[in-house]
Chimera marker file (.cmm) of the C-alpha trace (Angstrom):
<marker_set name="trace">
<marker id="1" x="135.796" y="82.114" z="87.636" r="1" g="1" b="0" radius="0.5"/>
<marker id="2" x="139.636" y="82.184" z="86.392" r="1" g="1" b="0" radius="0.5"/>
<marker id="3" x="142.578" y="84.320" z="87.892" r="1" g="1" b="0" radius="0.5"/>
<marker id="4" x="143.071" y="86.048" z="85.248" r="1" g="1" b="0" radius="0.5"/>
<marker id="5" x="139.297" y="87.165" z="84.854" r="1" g="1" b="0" radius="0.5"/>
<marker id="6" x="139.425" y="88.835" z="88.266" r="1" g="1" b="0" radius="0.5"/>
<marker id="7" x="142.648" y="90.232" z="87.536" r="1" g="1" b="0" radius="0.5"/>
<marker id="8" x="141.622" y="92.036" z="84.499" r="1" g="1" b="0" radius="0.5"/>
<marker id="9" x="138.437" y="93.212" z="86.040" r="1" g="1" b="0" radius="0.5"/>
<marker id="10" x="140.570" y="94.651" z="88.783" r="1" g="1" b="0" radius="0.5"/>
<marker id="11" x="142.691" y="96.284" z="86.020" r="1" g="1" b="0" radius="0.5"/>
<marker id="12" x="139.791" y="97.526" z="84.404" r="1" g="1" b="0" radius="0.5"/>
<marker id="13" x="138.604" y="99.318" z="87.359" r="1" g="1" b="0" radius="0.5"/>
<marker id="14" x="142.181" y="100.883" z="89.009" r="1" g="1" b="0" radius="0.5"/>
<marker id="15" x="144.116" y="102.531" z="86.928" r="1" g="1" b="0" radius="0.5"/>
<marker id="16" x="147.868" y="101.694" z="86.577" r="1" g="1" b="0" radius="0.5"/>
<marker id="17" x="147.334" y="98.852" z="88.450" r="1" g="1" b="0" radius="0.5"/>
<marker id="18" x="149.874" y="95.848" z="88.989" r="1" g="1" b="0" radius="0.5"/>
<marker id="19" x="147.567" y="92.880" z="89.934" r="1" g="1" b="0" radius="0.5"/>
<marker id="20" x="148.607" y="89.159" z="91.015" r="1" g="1" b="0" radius="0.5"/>
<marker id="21" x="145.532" y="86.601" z="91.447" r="1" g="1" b="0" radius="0.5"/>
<marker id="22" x="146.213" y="83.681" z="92.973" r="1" g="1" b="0" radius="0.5"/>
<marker id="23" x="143.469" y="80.351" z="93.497" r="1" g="1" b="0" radius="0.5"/>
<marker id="24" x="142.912" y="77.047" z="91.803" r="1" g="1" b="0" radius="0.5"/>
<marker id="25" x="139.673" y="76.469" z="92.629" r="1" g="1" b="0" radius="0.5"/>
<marker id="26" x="137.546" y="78.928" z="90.920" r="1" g="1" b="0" radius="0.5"/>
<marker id="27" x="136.265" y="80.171" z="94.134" r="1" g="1" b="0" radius="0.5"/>
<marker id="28" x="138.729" y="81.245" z="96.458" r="1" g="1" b="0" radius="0.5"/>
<marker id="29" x="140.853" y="83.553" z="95.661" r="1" g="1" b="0" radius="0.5"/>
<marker id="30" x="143.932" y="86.023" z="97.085" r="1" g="1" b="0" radius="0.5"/>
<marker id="31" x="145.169" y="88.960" z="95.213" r="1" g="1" b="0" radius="0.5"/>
<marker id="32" x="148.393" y="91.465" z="95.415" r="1" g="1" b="0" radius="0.5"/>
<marker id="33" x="147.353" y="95.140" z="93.998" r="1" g="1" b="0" radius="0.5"/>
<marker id="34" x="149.734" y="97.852" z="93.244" r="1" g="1" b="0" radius="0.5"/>
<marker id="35" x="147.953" y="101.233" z="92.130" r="1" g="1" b="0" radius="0.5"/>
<marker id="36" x="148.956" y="105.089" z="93.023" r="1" g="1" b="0" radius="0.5"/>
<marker id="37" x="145.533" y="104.749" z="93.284" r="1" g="1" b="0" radius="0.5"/>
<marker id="38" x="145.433" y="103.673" z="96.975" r="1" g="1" b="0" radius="0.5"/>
<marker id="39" x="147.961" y="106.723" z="98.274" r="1" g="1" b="0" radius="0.5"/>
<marker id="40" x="146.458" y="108.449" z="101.581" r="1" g="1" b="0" radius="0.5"/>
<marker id="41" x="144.010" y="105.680" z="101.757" r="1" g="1" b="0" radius="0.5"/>
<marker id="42" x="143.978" y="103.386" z="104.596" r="1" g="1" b="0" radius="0.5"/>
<marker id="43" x="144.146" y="99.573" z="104.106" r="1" g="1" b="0" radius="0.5"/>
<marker id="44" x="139.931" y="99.252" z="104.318" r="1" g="1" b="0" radius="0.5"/>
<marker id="45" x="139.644" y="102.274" z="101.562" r="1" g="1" b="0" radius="0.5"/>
<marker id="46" x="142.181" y="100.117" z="99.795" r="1" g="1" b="0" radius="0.5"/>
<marker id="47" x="140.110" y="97.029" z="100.085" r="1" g="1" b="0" radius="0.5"/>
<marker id="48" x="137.210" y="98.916" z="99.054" r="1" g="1" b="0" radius="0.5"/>
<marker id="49" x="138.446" y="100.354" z="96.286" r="1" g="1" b="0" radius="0.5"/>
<marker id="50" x="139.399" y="96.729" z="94.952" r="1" g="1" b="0" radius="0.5"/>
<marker id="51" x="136.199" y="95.193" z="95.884" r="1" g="1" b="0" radius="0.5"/>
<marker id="52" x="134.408" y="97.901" z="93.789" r="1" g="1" b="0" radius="0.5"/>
<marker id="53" x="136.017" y="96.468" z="90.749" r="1" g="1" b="0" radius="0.5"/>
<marker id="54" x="134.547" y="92.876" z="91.581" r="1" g="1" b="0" radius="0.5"/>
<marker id="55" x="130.598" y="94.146" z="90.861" r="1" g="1" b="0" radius="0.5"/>
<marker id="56" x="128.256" y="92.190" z="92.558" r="1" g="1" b="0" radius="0.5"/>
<marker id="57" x="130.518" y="88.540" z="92.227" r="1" g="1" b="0" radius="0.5"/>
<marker id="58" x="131.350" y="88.569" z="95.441" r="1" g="1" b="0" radius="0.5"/>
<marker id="59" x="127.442" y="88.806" z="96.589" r="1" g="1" b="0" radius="0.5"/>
<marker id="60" x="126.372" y="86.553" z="94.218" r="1" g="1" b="0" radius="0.5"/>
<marker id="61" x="128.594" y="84.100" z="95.159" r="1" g="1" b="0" radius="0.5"/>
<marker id="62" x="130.580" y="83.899" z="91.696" r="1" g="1" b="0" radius="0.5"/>
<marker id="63" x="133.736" y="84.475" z="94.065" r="1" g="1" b="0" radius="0.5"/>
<marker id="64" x="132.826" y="83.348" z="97.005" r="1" g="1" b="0" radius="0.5"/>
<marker id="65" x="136.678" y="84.553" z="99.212" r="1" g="1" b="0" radius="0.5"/>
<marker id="66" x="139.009" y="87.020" z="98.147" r="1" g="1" b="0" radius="0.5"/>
<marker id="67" x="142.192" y="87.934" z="100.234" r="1" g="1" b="0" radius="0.5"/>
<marker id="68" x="143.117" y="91.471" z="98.786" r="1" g="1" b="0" radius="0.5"/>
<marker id="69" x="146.989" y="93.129" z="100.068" r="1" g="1" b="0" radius="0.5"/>
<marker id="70" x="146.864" y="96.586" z="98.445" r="1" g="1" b="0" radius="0.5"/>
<marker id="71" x="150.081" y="98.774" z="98.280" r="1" g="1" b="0" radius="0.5"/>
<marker id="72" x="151.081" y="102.010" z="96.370" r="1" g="1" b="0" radius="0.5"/>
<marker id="73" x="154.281" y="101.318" z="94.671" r="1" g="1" b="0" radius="0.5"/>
<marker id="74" x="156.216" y="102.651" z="97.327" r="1" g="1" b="0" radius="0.5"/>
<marker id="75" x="154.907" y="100.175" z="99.654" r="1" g="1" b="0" radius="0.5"/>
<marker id="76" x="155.231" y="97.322" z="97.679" r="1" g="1" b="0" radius="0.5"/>
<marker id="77" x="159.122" y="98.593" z="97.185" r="1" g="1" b="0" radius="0.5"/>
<marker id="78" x="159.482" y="99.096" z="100.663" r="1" g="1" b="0" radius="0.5"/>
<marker id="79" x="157.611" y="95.645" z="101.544" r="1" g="1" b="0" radius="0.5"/>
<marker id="80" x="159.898" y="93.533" z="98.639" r="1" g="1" b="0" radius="0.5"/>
<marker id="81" x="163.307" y="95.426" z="100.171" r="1" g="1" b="0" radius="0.5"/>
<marker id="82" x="162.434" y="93.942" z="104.038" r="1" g="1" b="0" radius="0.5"/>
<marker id="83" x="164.673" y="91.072" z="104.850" r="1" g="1" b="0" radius="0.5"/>
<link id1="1" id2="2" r="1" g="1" b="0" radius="0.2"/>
<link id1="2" id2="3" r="1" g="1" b="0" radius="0.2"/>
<link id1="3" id2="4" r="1" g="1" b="0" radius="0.2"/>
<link id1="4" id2="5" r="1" g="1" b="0" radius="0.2"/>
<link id1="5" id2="6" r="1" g="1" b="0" radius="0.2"/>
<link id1="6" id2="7" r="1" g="1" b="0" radius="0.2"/>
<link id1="7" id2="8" r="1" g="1" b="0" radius="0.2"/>
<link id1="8" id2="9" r="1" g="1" b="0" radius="0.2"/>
<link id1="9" id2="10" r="1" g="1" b="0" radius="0.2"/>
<link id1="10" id2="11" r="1" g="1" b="0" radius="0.2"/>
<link id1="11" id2="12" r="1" g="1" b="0" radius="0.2"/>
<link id1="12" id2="13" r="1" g="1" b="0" radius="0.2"/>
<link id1="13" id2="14" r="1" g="1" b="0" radius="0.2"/>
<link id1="14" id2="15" r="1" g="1" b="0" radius="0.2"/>
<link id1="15" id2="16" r="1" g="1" b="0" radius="0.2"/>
<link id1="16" id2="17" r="1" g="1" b="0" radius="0.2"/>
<link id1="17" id2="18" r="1" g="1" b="0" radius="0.2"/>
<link id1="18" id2="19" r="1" g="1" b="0" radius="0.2"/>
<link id1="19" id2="20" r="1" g="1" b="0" radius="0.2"/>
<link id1="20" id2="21" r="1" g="1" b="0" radius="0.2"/>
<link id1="21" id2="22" r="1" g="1" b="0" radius="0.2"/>
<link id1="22" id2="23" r="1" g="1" b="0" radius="0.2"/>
<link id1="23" id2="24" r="1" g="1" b="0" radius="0.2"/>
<link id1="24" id2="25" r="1" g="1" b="0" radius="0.2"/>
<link id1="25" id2="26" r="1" g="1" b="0" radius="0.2"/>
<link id1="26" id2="27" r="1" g="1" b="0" radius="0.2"/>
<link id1="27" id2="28" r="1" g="1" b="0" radius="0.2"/>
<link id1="28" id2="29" r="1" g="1" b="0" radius="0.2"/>
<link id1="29" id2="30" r="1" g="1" b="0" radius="0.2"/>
<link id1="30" id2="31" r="1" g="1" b="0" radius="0.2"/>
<link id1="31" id2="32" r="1" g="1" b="0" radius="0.2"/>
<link id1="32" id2="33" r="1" g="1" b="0" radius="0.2"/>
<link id1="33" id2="34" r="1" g="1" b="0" radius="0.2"/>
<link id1="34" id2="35" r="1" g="1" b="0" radius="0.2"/>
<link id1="35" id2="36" r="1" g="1" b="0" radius="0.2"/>
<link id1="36" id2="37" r="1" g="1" b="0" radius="0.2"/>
<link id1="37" id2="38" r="1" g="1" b="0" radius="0.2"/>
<link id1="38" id2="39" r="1" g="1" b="0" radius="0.2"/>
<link id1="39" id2="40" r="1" g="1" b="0" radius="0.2"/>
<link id1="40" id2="41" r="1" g="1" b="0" radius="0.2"/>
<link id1="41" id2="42" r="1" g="1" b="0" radius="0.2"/>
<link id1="42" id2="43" r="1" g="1" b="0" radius="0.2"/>
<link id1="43" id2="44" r="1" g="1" b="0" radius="0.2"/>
<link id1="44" id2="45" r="1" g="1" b="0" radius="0.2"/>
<link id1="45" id2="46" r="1" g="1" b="0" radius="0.2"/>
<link id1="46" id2="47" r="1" g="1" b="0" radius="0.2"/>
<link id1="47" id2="48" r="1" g="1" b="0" radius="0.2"/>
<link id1="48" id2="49" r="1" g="1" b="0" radius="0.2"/>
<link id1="49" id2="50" r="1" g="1" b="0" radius="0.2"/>
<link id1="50" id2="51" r="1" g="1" b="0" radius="0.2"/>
<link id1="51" id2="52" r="1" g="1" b="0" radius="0.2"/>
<link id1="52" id2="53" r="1" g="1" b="0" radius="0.2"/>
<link id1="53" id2="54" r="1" g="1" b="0" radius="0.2"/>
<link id1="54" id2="55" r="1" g="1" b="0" radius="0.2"/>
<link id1="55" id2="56" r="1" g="1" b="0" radius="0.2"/>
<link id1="56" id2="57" r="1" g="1" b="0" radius="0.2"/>
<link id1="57" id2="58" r="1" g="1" b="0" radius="0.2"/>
<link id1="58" id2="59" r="1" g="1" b="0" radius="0.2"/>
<link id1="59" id2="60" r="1" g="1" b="0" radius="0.2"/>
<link id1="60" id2="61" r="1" g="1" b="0" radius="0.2"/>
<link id1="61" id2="62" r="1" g="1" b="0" radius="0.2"/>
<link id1="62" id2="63" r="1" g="1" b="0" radius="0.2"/>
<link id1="63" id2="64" r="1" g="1" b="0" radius="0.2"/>
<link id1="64" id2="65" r="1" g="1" b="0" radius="0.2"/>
<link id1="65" id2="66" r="1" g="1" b="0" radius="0.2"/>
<link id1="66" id2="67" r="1" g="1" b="0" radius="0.2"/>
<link id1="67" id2="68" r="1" g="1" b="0" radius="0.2"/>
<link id1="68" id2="69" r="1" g="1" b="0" radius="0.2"/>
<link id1="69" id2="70" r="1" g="1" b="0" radius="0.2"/>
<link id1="70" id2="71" r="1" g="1" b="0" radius="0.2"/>
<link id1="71" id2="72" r="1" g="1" b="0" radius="0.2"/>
<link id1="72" id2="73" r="1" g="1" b="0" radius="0.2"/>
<link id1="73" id2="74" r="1" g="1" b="0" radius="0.2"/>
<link id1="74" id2="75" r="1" g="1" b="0" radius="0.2"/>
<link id1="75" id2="76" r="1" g="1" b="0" radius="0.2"/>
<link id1="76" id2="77" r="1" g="1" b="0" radius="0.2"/>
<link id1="77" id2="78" r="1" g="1" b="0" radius="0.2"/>
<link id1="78" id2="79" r="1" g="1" b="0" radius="0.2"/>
<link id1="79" id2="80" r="1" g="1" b="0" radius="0.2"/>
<link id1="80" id2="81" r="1" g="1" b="0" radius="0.2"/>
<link id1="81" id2="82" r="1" g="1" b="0" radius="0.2"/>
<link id1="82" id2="83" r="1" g="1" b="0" radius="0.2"/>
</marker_set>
């Protein structure tokens, strides 16, 4: 599977979303997701949420690793303005 399949199916799935794939090998993977979506959740829910959009890949072993960091915008801000 290609970066930027997961990172439109991860588009598809949160609205507003800001994704970053990263992973040569077609089966390891680590994403960067920016969504309101993920305010008042905590970083599992946020997970969640993200592996939702993956279907059944991940099971099936079409992806077989994905490192997910979730933020809301202001998180990502607040994590890009840190020294």
């Amino acid at each position: 599977m290609l970066p930027e399949e997961i990172k439109k199916l991860i588009e598809a799935g949160l609205r507003d979303a800001t994704v970053t794939i990263a992973g040569e090998d077609g089966r390891h993977f680590s994403a960067i997701v920016v969504s309101p979506v993920f305010t008042g959740k905590s970083r599992i829910e946020k997970q969640q949420l993200v592996y939702a959009t993956l279907g059944n890949r991940i099971a099936n072993g079409t992806i077989h690793a994905i490192s997910i960091k979730a933020y809301t915008p202001e998180e990502w801000h607040q994590h890009n303005q840190e020294p």
